[in-house]
LONUFI-93095 format. One record per residue (C-alpha): residue number from 1; x, y, z. Coordinates in steps of 0.2 Angstrom, whole numbers, plus 5000, padded with zeros to 4 digits. Layout:
<sites>
<site><titor>NUM</titor><x>X</x><y>Y</y><z>Z</z></site>
...
</sites>
This chain:
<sites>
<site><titor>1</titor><x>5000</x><y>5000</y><z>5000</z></site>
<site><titor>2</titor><x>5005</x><y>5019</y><z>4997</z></site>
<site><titor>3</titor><x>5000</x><y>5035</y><z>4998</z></site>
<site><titor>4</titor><x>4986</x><y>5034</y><z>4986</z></site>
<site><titor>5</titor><x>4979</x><y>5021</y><z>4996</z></site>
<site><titor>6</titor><x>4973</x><y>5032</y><z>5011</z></site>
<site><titor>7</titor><x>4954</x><y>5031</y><z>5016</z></site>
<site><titor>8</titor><x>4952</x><y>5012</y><z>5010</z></site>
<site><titor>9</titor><x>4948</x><y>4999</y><z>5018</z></site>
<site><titor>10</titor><x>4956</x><y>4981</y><z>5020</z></site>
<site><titor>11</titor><x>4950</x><y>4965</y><z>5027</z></site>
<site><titor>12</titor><x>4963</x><y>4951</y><z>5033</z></site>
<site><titor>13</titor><x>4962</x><y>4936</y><z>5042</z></site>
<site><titor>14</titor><x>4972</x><y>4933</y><z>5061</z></site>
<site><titor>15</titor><x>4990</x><y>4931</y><z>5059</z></site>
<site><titor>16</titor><x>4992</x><y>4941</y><z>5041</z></site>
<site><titor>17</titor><x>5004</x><y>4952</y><z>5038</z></site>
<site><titor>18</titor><x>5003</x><y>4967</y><z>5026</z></site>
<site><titor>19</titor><x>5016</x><y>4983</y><z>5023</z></site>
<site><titor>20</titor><x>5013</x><y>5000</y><z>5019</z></site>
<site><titor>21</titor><x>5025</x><y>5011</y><z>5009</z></site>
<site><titor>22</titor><x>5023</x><y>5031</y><z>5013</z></site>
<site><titor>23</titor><x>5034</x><y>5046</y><z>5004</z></site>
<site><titor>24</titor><x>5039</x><y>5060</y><z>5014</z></site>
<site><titor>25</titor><x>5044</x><y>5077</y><z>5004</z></site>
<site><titor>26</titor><x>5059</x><y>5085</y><z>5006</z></site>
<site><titor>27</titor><x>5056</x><y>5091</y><z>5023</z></site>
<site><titor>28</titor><x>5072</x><y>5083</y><z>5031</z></site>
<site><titor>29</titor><x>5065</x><y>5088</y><z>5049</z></site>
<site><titor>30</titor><x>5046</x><y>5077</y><z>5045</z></site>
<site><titor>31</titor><x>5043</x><y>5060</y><z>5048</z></site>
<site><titor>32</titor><x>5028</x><y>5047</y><z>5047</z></site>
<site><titor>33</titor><x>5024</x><y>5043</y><z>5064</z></site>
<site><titor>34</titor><x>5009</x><y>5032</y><z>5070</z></site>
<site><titor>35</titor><x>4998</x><y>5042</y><z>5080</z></site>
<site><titor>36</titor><x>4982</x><y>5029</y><z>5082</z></site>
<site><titor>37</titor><x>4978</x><y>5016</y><z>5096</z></site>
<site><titor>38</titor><x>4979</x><y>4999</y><z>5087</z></site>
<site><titor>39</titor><x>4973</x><y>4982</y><z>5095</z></site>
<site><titor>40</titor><x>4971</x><y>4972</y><z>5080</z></site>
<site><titor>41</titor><x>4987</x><y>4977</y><z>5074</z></site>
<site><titor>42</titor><x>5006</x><y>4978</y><z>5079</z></site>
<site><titor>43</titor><x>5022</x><y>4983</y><z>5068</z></site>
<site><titor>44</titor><x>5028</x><y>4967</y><z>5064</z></site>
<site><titor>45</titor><x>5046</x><y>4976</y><z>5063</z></site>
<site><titor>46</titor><x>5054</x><y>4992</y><z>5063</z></site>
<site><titor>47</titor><x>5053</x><y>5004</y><z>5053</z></site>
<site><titor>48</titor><x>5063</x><y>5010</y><z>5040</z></site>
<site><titor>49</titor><x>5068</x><y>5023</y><z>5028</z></site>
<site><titor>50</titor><x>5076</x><y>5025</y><z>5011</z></site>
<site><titor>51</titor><x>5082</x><y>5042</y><z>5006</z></site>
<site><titor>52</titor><x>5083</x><y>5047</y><z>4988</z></site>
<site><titor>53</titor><x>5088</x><y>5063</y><z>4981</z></site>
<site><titor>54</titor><x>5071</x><y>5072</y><z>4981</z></site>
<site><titor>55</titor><x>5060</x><y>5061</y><z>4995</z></site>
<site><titor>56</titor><x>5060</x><y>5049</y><z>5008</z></site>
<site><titor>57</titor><x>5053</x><y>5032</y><z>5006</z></site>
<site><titor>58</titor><x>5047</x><y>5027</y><z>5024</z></site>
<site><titor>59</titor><x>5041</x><y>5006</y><z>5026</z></site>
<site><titor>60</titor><x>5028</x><y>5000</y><z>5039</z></site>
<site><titor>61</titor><x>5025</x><y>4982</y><z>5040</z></site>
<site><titor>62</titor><x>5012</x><y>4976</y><z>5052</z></site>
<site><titor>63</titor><x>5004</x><y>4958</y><z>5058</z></site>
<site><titor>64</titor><x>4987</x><y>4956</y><z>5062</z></site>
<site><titor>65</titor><x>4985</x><y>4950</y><z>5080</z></site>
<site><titor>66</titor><x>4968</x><y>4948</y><z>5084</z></site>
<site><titor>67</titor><x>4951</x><y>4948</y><z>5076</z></site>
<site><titor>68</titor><x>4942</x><y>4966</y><z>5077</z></site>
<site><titor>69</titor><x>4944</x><y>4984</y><z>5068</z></site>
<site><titor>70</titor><x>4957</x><y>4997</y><z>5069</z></site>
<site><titor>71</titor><x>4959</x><y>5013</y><z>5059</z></site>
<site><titor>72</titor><x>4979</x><y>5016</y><z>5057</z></site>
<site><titor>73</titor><x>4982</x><y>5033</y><z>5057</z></site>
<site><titor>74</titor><x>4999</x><y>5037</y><z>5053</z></site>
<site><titor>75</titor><x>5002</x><y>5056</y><z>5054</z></site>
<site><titor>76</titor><x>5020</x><y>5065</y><z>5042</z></site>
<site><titor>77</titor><x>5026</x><y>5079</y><z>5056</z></site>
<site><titor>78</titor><x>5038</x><y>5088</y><z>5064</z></site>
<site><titor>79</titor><x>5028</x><y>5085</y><z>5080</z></site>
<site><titor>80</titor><x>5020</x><y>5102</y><z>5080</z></site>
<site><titor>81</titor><x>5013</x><y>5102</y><z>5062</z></site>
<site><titor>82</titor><x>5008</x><y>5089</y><z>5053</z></site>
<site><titor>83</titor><x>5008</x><y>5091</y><z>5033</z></site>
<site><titor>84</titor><x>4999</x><y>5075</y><z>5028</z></site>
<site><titor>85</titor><x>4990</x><y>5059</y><z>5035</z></site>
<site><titor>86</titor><x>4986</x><y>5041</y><z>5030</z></site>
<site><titor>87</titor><x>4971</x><y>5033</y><z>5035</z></site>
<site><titor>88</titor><x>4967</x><y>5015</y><z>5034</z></site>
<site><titor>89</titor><x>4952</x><y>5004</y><z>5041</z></site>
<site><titor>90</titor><x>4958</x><y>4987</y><z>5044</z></site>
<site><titor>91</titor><x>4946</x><y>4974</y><z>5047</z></site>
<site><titor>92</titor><x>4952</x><y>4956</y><z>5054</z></site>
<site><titor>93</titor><x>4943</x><y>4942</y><z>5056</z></site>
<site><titor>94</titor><x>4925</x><y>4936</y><z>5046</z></site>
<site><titor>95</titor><x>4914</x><y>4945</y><z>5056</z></site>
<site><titor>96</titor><x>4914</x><y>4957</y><z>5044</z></site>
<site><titor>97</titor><x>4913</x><y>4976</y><z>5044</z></site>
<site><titor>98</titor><x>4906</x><y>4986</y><z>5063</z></site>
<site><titor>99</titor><x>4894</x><y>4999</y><z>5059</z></site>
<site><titor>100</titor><x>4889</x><y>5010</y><z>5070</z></site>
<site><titor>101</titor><x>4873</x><y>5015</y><z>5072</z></site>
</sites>
């Protein structure tokens, strides 16, 4: 997944794992950073990041741990200002999408 995948939605089964790919601009002093409360979800290993010439390539991977739904919000700041956010509604499991009502 990438930038362009923002605001969709994913369904995945207990143990999956799946990786997100996010480009930073060149504001050497921004990076992605995960800003939500995930229960269903855990960084399966630490991130890292590529540097290019003109952008930063910065890689998630994540595991599902347990059946539910989580909305990653992963947030590209300097800690005071934030200049873009991905969102992403992981499902797990077969119960199938939790709408409120």
């Amino acid at each position: 997944m990438t930038n362009k995948d923002s605001g969709s939605t994913i369904e995945l089964s207990e143990d999956d794992v799946f990786t997100i790919n996010l480009q930073g601009e060149d504001f050497p002093e921004y990076e992605w950073h995960i800003v939500s409360e995930n229960n269903h979800i855990k960084l399966a290993e630490p991130v890292t990041a590529e540097t290019t010439a003109t952008n930063t390539i910065s890689t998630f991977n994540f595991k599902t741990v347990g059946t539910g739904e989580d909305m990653l919000k992963i947030d590209y700041t300097n800690g005071m200002e934030t200049k873009k956010t991905f969102e992403l509604r992981v499902i797990v499991g077969t119960m199938g999408r939790i709408e409120a009502y």
